[in-house]
C-alpha positions as a printed NumPy array, in Angstrom:
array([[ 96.941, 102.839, 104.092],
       [ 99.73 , 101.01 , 102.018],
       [103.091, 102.81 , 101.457],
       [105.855, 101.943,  99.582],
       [108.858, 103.401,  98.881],
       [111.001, 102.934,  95.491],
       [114.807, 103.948,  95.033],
       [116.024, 104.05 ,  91.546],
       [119.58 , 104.644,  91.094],
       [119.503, 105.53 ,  94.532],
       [120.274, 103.875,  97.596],
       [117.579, 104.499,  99.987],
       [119.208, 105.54 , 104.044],
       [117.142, 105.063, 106.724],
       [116.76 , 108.396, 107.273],
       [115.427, 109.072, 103.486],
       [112.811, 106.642, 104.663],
       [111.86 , 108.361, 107.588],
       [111.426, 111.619, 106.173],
       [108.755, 110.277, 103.421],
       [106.882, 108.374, 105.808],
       [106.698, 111.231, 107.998],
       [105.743, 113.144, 105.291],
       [102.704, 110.719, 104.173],
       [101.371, 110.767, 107.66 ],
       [100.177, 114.456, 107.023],
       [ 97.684, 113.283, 104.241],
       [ 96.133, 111.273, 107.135],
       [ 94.5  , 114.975, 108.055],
       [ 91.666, 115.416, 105.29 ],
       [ 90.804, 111.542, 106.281],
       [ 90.059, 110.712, 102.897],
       [ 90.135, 106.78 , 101.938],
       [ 93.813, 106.537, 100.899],
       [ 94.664, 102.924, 100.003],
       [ 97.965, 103.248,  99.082],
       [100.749, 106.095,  98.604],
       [103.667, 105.187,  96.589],
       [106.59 , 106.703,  96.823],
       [109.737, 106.964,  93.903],
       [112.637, 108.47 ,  94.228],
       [115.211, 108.788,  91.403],
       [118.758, 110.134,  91.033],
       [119.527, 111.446,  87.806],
       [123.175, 112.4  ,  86.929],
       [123.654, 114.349,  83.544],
       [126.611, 115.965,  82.544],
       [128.128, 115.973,  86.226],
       [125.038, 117.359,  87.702],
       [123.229, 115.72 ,  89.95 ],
       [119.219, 116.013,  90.377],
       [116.604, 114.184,  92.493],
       [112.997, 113.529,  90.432],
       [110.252, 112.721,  93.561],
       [107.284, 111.646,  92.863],
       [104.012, 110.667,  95.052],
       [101.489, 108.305,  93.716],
       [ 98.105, 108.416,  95.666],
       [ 94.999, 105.523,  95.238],
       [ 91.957, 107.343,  96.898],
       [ 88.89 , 105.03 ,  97.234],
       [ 85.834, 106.989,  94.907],
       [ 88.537, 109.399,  93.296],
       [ 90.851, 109.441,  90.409],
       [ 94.724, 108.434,  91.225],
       [ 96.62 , 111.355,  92.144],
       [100.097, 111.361,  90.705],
       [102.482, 114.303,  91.567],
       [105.788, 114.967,  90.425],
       [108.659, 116.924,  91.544],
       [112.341, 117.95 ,  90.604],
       [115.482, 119.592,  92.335],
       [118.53 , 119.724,  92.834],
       [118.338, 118.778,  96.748],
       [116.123, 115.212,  97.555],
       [114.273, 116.902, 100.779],
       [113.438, 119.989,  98.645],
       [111.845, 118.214,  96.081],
       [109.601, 116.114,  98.787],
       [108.731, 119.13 , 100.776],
       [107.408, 120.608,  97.6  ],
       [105.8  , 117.503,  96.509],
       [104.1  , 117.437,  99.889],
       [102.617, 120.702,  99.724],
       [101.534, 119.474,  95.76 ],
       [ 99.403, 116.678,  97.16 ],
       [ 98.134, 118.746, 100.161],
       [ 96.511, 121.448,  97.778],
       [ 95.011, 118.56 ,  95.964],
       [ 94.129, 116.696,  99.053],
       [ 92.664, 119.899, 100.835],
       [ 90.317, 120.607,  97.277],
       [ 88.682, 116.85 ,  97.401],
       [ 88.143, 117.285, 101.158],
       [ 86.769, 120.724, 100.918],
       [ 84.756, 119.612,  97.717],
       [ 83.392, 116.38 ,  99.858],
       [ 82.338, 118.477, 102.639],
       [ 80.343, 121.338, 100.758],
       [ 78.964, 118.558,  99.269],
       [ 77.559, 116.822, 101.866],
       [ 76.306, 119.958, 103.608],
       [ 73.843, 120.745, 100.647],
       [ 72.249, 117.352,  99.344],
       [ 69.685, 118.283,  96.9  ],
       [ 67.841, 115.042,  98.421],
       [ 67.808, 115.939, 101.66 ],
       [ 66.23 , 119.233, 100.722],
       [ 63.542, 117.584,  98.597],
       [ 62.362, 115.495, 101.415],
       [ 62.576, 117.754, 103.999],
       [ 60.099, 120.362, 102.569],
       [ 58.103, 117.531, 101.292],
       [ 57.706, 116.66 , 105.249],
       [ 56.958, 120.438, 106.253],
       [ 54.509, 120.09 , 103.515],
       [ 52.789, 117.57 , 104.451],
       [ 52.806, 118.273, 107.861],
       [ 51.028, 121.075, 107.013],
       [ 48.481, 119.857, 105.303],
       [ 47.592, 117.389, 108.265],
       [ 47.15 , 120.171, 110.682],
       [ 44.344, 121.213, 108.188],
       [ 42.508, 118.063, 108.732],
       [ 43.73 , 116.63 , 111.987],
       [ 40.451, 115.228, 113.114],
       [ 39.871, 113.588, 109.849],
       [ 43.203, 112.18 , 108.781],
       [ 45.449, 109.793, 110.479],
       [ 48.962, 109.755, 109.203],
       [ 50.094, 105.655, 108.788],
       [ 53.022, 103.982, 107.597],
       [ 53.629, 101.196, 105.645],
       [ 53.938,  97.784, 107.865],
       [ 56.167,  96.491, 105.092],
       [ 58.99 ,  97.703, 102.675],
       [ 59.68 ,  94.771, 101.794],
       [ 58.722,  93.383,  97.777],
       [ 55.579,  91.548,  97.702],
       [ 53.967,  89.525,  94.979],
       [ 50.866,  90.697,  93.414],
       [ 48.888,  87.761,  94.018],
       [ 50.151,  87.963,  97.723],
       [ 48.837,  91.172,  97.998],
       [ 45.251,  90.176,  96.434],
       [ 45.292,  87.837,  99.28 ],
       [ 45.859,  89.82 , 101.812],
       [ 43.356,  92.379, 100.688],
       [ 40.875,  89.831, 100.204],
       [ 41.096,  88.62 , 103.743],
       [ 40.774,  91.921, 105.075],
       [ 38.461,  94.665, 105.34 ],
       [ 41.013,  97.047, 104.171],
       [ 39.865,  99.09 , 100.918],
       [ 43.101,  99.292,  99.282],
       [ 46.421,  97.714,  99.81 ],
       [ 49.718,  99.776,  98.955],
       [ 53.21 ,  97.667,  98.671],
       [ 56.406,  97.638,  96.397],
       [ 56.391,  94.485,  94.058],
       [ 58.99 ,  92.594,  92.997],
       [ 60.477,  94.871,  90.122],
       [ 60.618,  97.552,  93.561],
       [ 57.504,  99.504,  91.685],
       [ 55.01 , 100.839,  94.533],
       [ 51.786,  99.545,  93.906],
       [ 48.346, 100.334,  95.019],
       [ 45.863,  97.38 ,  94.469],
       [ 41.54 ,  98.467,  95.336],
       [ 38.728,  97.044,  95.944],
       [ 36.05 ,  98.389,  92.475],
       [ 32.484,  99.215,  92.872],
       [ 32.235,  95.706,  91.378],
       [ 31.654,  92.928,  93.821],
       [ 35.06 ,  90.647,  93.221],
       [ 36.743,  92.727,  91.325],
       [ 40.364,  94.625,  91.895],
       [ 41.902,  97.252,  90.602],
       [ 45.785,  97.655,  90.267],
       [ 47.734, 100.872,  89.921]])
């Protein structure tokens, strides 16, 4: 994670520096991608008073920037509320992330397809053998004609080049093929 730290009209203490980095190392906690967290402090001084405008700016990998901005009259107020700003937004990605991942719509698809099948086999568990495909990789068509050719295989299944699964078949007609 890249931090900087920006001081306009402001001269920037040691100390000043220490407390945002500090601060930044809590977002390390929902261990989100952060690439960078910028940092800007200004000093604004209108009509003899004095305000601090703090503002974090956050690049998450796979999410929108986060920008958060905060103003008061005391510098380490207006961080400690920025802070807890980004941790509320922080928390909701990571929360959102996690349901997420819990519940993938394609992991429930496949899994009852498996169950399914699986019980369908038991039906005919003398009859049936269950067998994989030797090869995912993409095959040519005529490749595939001459492997079926050469073997005494009925049908051939495999994924062509455009990634389509194919099935090619021997016909009822000596020499002849049939391509789905």
């Amino acid at each position: 994670m890249n931090t900087s730290i920006v001081g306009r009209h402001i001269k920037l203490t040691d100390a000043i520096k220490d407390y945002v980095n500090s601060s930044i190392q809590t977002f390390e906690k929902y261990n989100l991608d952060i690439i960078s967290v910028t940092s800007t402090i200004s000093a604004d001084d209108k009509q003899g008073k004095k305000s601090f405008t703090f503002e974090f700016t956050l690049n998450i990998a796979n999410i929108d920037t986060v920008v958060v901005s905060q103003k008061d009259k005391d510098l380490y107020a207006a961080i400690d509320i920025a802070v807890d700003r980004v941790s509320k937004v922080l928390r909701r990605h990571h929360d959102k992330i996690a349901a997420h991942k819990a519940t993938k719509l394609s992991e429930i698809v496949i899994n009852e397809a498996e169950d399914k099948i699986a019980k369908e086999l038991e039906k005919f568990e003398d009859e049936i053998i269950p067998v994989r495909l030797t090869s995912y990789k993409p095959i040519d068509i005529e490749e595939a004609l001459v492997d079926l050719k050469n073997s005494t295989a009925k049908f051939k299944v495999f994924y062509d080049k455009d990634d389509n699964m194919r099935v090619l078949y021997k016909t009822s007609v000596e020499g002849k093929f049939g391509l789905y």
